[in-house]
N, C-alpha and C positions, 0 to 999 in steps of 0.2 A: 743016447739022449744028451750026452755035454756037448756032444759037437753040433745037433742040432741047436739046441741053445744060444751058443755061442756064435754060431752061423747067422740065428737072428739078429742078435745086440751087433752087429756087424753092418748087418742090414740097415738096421735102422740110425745107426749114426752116420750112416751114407745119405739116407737120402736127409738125416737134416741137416748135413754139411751141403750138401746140394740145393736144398731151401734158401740156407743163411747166400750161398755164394751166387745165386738167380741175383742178374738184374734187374728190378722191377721197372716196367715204363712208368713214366712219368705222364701225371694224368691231368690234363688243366679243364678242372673242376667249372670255371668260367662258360666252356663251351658246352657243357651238358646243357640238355631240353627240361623246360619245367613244363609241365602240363597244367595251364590254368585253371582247368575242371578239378583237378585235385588240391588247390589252395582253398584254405578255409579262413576266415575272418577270426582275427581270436578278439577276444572284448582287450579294454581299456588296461583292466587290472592285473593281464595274464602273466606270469612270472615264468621263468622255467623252472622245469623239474630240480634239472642240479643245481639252483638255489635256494629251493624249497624243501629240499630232501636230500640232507648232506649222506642220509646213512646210504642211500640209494644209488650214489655215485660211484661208490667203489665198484660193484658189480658192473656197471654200466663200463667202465673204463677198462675190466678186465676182457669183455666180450670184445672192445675194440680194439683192444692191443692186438688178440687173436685174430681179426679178419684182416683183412690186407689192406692195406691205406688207403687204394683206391677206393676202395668200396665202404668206409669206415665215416670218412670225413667229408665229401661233397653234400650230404642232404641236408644236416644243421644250416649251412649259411646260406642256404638257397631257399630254404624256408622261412630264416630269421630275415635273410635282405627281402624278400619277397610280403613275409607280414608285415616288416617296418615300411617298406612302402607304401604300401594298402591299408592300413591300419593310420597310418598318420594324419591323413588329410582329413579323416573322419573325426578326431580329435580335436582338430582343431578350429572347422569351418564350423560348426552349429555354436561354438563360443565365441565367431565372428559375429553369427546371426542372430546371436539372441542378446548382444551389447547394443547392437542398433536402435531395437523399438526402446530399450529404456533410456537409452543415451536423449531420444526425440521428446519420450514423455520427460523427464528434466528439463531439458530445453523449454519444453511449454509449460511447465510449472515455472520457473524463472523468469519465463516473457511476462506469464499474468501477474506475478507478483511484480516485476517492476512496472506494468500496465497499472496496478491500481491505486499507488499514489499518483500517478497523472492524474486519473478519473477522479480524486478527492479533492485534488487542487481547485480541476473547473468547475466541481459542486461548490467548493468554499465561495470560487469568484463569482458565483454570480450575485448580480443585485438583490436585498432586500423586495419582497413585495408592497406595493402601493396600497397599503387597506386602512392604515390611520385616516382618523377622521377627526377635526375639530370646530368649533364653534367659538365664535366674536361676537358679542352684544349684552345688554340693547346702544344702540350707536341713536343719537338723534341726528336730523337731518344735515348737521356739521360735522358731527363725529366720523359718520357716513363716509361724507367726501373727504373727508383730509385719508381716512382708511384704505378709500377706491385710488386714490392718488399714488400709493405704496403698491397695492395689489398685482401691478403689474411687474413689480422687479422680483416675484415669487418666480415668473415664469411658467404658470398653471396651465395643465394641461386643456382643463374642464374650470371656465367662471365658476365663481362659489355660487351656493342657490343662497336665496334673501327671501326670510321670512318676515312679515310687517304688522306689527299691531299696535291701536290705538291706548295713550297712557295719557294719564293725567297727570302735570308737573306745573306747580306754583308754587304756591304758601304752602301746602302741609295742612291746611286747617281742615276743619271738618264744620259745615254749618249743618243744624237743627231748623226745620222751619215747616209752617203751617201752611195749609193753599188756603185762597180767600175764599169767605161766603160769598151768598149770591149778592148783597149789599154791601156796602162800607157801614153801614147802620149796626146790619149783624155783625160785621167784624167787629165793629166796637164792642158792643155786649160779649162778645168771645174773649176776646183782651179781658175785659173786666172779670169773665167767669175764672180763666185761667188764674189770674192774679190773686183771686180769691182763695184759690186750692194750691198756693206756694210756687207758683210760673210765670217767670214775668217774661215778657215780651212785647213787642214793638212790630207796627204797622210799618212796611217798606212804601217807601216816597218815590225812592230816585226811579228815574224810567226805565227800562228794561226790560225782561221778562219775567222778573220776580218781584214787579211793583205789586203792591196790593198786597203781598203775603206776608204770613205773622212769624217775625224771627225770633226765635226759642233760644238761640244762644249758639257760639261759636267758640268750637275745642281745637285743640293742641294734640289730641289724639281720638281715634274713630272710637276707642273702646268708649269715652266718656259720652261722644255723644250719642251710641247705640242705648246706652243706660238710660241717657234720658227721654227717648223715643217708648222706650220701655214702660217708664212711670207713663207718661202722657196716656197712653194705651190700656193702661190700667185702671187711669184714672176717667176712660170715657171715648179718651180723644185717639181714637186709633189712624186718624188722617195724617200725623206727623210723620214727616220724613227726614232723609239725610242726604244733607249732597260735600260733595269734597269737590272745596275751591281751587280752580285752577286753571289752567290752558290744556287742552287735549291735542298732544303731541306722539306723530307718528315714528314708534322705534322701531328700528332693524336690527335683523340679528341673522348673519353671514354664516353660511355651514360649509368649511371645506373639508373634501371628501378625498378619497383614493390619493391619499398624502403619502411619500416617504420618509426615510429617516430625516435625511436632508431638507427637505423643502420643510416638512415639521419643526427642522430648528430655525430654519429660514422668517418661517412666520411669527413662532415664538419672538426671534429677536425684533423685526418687525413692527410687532406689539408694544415690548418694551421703548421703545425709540419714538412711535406716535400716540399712543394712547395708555400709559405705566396704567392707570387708574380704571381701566376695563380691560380684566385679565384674559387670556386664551385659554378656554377649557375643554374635554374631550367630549365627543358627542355621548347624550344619553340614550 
């Protein structure tokens, strides 16, 4: 039995001195085949083992100290060079593509924004519109012309329109008076009746169209002589009338239209310079 024993342990330190003293080939790990069907895609985040799991690494490294070099250490960097290739471009290319569309919408948010002060500017510039409207008068028939004499350095698109109506300018007076009977006979008895009842009055002489008729009196304002038309009326005599002495003279009165800022100061001044004493007012 000891010599068998003995015989073994003899054994066996031969063949691992025969192990240790084997030359091993040398393997260039380079020219191995990788078969493409067998590469797997790993995600973005994938870490290895042995920096994820220090307790794990021990065991891992004693298994490969025990296989032979050859066979120990070619897979890892054919599989790492192999992911890091395949895995990178995927990384990288959809963070090229997806900078582009927002890079373009900035772009066009910046264009609009410096677009819309332009767009405010040519709103500010444009002209006022043309909708002032103003009025000049009553012009009498001098006033008129010295006005239409000026009218032209306004430079008007459209002549003013002229409106014309007839006015009474004289004295200011207001006469009271009677029309005649169908006699001078009765006019006299009339005269006489009146004078009777506190009205004095006088038969018109001078020629005219209001010879014959019985003047009642002549005011300073229309109010006194409506008053006295009033008594008369009361008193019987409702044929008394009123007339306001004067000349019947035709005024004018100028309306310009579709005016702007400008030309409205243009007329104002205008005004000032030929006529101070009939003012320019807005249309009503």
């Amino acid at each position: 039995m000891k010599w068998f024993i003995g015989t073994l342990v003899v054994v066996n330190l031969l063949a691992a001195l025969y192990g240790a003293l084997k030359q091993k080939p040398e393997v260039d790990i380079h020219a191995q085949e990788v078969n493409a069907a067998q590469l797997k895609m790993l995600p973005a985040n994938w870490k290895p083992l042995l920096a994820s799991a220090p307790e794990a690494s021990a065991p891992a490294t004693d298994i490969a100290s025990s296989m032979p070099q050859a066979e120990a250490m070619p897979a890892p960097p054919a599989v790492a060079s192999a992911t890091a290739t395949v895995a990178a471009p995927k990384e990288t290319k959809p963070a090229v593509l997806a900078a582009k569309p927002e890079t373009k919408v900035q772009e066009a948010k910046a264009d609009d924004k410096a677009a819309k002060p332009a767009e405010t500017k040519v709103a500010d510039a444009k002209p006022a519109a043309a909708t002032l409207c103003y009025s000049w008068g009553g012009l009498d028939p001098q006033q008129l012309a010295r006005v239409q004499g000026g009218v032209p350095l306004l430079k008007l698109s459209s002549p003013p329109q002229a409106s014309v109506v007839d006015q009474r300018r004289g004295s200011g007076k207001t006469w009271v008076f009677y029309p005649p009977l169908a006699t001078q006979a009765e006019t006299q008895t009339l005269v006489a009746e009146l004078k009777a009842k506190g009205f004095d009055s006088y038969i018109v002489q001078t020629a005219g169209e209001f010879k014959g008729h019985l003047s009642l009196g002549l005011f300073g304002r229309e109010e006194g002589a409506q008053a006295l038309v009033k008594r008369l009326k009361a008193a019987g005599y409702d044929k008394a009338k009123v007339d306001s002495r004067g000349d019947v003279v035709k005024v004018t009165t100028l309306s310009f239209r579709q005016l702007d800022e400008a030309t409205a100061s243009k007329l104002k001044a205008l005004q000032k310079r030929l006529l101070p004493g009939i003012p320019v007012q807005a249309c009503r």
